[in-house]
C-alpha positions in Angstrom: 19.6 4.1 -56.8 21.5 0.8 -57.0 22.1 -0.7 -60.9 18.5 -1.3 -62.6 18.3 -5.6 -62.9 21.1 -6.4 -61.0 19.0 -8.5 -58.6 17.2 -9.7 -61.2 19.0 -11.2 -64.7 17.6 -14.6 -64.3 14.3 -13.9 -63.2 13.6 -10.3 -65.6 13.6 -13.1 -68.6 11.4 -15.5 -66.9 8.5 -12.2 -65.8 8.9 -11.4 -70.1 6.6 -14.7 -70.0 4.0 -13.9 -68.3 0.3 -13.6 -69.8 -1.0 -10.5 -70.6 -3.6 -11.3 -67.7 -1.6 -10.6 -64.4 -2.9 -8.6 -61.6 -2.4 -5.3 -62.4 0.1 -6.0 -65.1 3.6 -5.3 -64.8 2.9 -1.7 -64.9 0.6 -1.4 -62.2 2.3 -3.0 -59.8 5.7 -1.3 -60.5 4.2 2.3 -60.3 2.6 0.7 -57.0 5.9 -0.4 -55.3 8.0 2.2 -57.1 6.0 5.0 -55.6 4.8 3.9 -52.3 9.0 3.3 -51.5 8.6 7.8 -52.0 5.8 7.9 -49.9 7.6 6.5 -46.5 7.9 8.4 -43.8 12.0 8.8 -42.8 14.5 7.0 -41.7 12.6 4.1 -43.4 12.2 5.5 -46.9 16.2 6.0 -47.2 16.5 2.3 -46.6 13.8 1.2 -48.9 15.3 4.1 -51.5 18.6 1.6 -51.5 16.9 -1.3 -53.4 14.0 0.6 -55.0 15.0 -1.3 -58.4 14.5 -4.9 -56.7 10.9 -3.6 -54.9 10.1 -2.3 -57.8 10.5 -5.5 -60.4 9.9 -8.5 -57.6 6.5 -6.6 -57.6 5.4 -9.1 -60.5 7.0 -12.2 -58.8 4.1 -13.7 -56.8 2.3 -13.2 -60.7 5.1 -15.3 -61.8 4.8 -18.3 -59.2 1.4 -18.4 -60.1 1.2 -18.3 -64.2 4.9 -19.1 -64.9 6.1 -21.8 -62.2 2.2 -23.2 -62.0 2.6 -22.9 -57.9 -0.9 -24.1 -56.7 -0.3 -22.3 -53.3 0.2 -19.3 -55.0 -3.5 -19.0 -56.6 -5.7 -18.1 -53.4 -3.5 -15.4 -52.5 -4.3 -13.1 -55.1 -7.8 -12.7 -54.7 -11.3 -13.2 -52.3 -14.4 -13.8 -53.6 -15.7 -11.5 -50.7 -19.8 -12.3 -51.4 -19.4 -16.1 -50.6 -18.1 -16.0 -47.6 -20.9 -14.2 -45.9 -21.7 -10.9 -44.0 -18.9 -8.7 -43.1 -19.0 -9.3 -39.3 -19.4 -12.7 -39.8 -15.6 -12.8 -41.4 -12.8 -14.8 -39.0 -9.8 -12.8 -37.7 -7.1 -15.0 -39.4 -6.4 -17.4 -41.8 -5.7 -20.3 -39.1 -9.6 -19.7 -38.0 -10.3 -19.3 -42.0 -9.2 -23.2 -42.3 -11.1 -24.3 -39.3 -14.5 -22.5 -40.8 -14.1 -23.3 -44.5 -13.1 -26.6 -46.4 -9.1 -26.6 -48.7 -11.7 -26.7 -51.6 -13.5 -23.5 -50.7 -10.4 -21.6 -50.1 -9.0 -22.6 -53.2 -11.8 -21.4 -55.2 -13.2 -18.2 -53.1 -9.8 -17.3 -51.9 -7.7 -16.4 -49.1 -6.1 -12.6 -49.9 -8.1 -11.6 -46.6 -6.2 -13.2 -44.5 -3.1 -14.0 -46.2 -2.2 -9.9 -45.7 -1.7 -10.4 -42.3 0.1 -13.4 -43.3 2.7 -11.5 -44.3 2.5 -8.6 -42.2 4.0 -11.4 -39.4 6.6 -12.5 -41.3 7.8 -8.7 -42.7 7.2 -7.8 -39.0 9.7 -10.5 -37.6 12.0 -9.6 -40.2 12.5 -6.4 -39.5 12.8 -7.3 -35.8 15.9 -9.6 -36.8 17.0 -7.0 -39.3 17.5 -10.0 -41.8 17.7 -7.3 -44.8 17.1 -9.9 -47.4 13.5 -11.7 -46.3 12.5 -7.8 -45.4 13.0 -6.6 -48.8 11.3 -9.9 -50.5 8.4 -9.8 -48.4 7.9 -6.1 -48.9 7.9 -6.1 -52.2 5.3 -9.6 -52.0 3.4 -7.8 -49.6 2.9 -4.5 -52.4 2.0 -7.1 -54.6 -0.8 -8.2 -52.4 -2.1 -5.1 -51.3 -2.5 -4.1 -55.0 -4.5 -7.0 -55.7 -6.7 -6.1 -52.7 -7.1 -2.9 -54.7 -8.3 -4.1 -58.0 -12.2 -4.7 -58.0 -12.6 -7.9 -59.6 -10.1 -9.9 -57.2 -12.8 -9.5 -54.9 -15.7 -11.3 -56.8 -16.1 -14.9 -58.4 -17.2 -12.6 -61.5 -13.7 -11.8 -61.8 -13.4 -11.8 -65.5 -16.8 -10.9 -66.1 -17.7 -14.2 -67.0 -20.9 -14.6 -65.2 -22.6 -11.1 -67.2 -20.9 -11.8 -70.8 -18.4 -9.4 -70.3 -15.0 -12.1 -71.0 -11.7 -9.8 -71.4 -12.9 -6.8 -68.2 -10.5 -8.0 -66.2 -6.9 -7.9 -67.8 -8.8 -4.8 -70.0 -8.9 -3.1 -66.9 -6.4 -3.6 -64.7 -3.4 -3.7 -67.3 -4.5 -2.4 -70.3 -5.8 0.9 -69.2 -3.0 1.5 -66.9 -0.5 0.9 -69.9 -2.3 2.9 -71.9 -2.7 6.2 -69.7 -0.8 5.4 -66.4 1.5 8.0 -67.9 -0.9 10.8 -67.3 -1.8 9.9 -63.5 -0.8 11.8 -60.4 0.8 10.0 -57.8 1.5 11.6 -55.2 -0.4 10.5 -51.9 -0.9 11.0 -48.4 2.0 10.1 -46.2 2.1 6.3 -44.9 0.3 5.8 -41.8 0.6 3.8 -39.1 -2.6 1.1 -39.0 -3.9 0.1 -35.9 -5.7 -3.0 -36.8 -4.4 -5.1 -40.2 -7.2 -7.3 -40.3 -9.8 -4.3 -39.9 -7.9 -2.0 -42.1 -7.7 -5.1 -44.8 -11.2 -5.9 -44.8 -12.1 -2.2 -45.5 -9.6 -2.5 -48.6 -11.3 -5.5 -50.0 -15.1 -4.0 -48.8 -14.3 -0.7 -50.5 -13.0 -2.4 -53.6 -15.8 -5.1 -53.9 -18.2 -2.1 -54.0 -16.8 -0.6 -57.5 -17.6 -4.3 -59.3 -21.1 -3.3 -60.2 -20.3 0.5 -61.3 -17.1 -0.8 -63.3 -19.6 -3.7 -65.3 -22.5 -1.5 -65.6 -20.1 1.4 -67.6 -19.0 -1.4 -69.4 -22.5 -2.3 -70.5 -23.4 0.8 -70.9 -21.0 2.1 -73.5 -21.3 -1.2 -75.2 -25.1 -0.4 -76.1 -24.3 2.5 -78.2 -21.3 1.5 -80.0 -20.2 -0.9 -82.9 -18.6 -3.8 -83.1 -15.6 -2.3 -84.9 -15.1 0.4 -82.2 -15.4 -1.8 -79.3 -12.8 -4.6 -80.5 -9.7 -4.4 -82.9 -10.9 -6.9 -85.9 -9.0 -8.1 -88.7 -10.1 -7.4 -92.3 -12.8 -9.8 -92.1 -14.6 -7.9 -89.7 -13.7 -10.8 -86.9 -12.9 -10.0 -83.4 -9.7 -10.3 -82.4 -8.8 -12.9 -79.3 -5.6 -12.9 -77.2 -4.5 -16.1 -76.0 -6.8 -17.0 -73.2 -9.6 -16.5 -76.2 -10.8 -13.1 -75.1 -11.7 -10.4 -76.8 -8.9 -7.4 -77.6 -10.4 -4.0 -77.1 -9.9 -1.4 -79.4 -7.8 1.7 -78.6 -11.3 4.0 -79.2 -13.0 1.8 -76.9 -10.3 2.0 -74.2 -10.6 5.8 -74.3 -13.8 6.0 -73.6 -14.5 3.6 -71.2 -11.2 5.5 -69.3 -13.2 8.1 -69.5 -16.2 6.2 -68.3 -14.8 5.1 -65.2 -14.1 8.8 -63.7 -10.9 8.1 -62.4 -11.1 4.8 -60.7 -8.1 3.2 -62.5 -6.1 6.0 -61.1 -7.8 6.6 -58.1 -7.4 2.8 -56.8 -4.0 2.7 -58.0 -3.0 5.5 -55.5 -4.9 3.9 -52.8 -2.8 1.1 -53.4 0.3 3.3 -53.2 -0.7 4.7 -49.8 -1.9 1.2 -48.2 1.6 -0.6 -49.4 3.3 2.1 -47.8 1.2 2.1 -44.6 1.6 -1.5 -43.9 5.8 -1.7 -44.4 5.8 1.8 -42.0 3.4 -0.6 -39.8 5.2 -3.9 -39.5 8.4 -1.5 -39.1 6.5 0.2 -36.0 5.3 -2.8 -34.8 8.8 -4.4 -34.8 10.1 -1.7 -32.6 11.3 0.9 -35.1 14.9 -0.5 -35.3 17.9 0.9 -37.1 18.0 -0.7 -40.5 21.4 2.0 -41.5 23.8 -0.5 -41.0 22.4 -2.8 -43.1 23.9 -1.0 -46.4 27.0 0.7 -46.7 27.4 4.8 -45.9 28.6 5.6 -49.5 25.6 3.6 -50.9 23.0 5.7 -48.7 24.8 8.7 -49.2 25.1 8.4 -53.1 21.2 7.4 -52.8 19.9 10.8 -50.6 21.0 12.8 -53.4 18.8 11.0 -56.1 16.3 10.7 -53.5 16.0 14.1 -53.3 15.4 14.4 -57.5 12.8 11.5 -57.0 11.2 13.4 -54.2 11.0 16.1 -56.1 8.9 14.9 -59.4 6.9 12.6 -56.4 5.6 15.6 -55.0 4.3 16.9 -58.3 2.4 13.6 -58.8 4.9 12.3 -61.5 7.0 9.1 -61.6 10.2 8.5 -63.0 10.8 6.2 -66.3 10.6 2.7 -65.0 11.7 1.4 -68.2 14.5 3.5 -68.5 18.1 2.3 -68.2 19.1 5.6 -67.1 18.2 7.1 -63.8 16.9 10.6 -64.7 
């Protein structure tokens, strides 16, 4: 495992900035990248194992062009308001016929994560092709970040923050709070990366199977609501007011967390290792598809050979469903 932040000391100050409300939060998509890096098949998994610290923190950098450098471009790409844009057959096979159907405006608003996945399959494809080490490392790690988002149930309807049922604060409550909160108690360990035969098929399915947890994930939060208090739904200070973070939603409490956890059955958890599986899937894809070259030479022998040995203790706790510290300084 190379040095933890070495390819990062500018850029691990500017991701301390971001709001609390990020895809997955910083956690999430860490775990995500970290583990789907142990779930590659060999020789590929050696190579990704040399620079698991940068795949794991540029997993929050397409968060960070969006909230922190304001990139406009970056918005669509994180999300697809899947019920606007018609029946499921009905969907065009790629972004280029995406801008011929549908107006900038609409885009901008519904979203183009659909397409934009195969986006970047082309480029991660080509650069593993041309064995340019750096663009294959950076647009894997993008690429995790995407197909996480995919994962996550309300990046797929324009009710993403709950704000169309009066449920302002589901969205960052769910996909970074909770995982903070228990991620520590999940078992990661997936099926082995598989080789996808069609992106844009297997990418709809992601964003279809997602979409269709929205209404069991805002119903259990309705639900529990009914029969609880004010108090133990929010943290409130000594006034008895709710609590608002600074996007002016409500903070859940830690009792309320808990139970709606518990609510869920799972789902937190069970989406995250989909995710895992998928990110792995489509790197072992784009490296199939670009001819399974030899990617050994790009790092040096004594860095991959140093690495096999502490691949083998990560291996090791991966296969029991547990994850190393990510926060640590130390590697074990």
């Amino acid at each position: 495992m190379t040095t933890k932040k070495k390819y990062f000391a500018t850029l691990s100050i500017a991701i301390l900035l971001l709001p609390f409300m990020v895809s997955w939060g910083v956690y999430g998509h860490e775990h995500i990248n970290h583990a789907a890096v142990l779930n590659l098949p060999e020789p590929l998994r050696l190579f990704f194992y040399n620079h698991i610290d940068f795949i794991t923190q540029e997993s929050t950098v397409p968060d960070l062009r969006k909230y922190t450098l304001l990139d406009k471009a970056e918005y669509p790409r994180h999300y697809a308001d899947i019920e606007n844009f018609g029946p499921r057959d009905s969907l065009v096979k790629t972004l280029v016929d995406a801008q011929k159907k549908y107006t900038p405006e609409f885009l901008s608003k519904n979203g183009i994560l659909l397409w934009y996945i195969d986006v970047m399959m082309e480029k991660l494809t080509k650069a593993f092709k041309e064995k340019r080490k750096t663009e294959i490392l950076f647009l894997a790690a993008d690429l995790g970040h995407y197909i996480g988002d995919a994962h996550m149930p309300l990046h797929t309807t324009e009710n993403h923050d709950g704000q169309l049922t009066d449920q302002r604060g589901i969205h960052a409550f769910w996909e970074s709070h909770l995982p903070d909160l228990f991620g520590d108690t999940y078992n990661y360990k997936c099926d082995e990366a598989f080789y996808i035969r069609d992106i844009s098929e297997e990418t709809k399915k992601i964003i279809f199977n997602s979409h269709s947890l929205v209404d069991t994930l805002l119903q259990a939060d309705r639900l529990l609501k009914k029969n609880l208090s004010v108090n133990e739904i929010y943290k409130t200070n000594g006034q008895g007011e709710i609590l608002k973070n600074k996007f002016n939603q409500p903070v859940h409490s830690g009792i309320y967390a808990k139970k709606f956890h518990e609510a869920l059955n799972g789902m937190v958890e069970k989406q995250l290792r989909k995710a895992i599986n998928e990110t792995s899937s489509y790197w072992y894809t784009a490296w199939v598809n670009a001819g399974k070259p030899d990617l050994s030479r790009l790092d040096a022998a004594e860095t991959s050979t140093k690495n096999k040995v502490l691949l083998r203790k990560e291996l090791d706790l991966y296969k029991k469903g547990k994850m190393i510290n990510l926060n640590s300084e130390s590697e074990f």
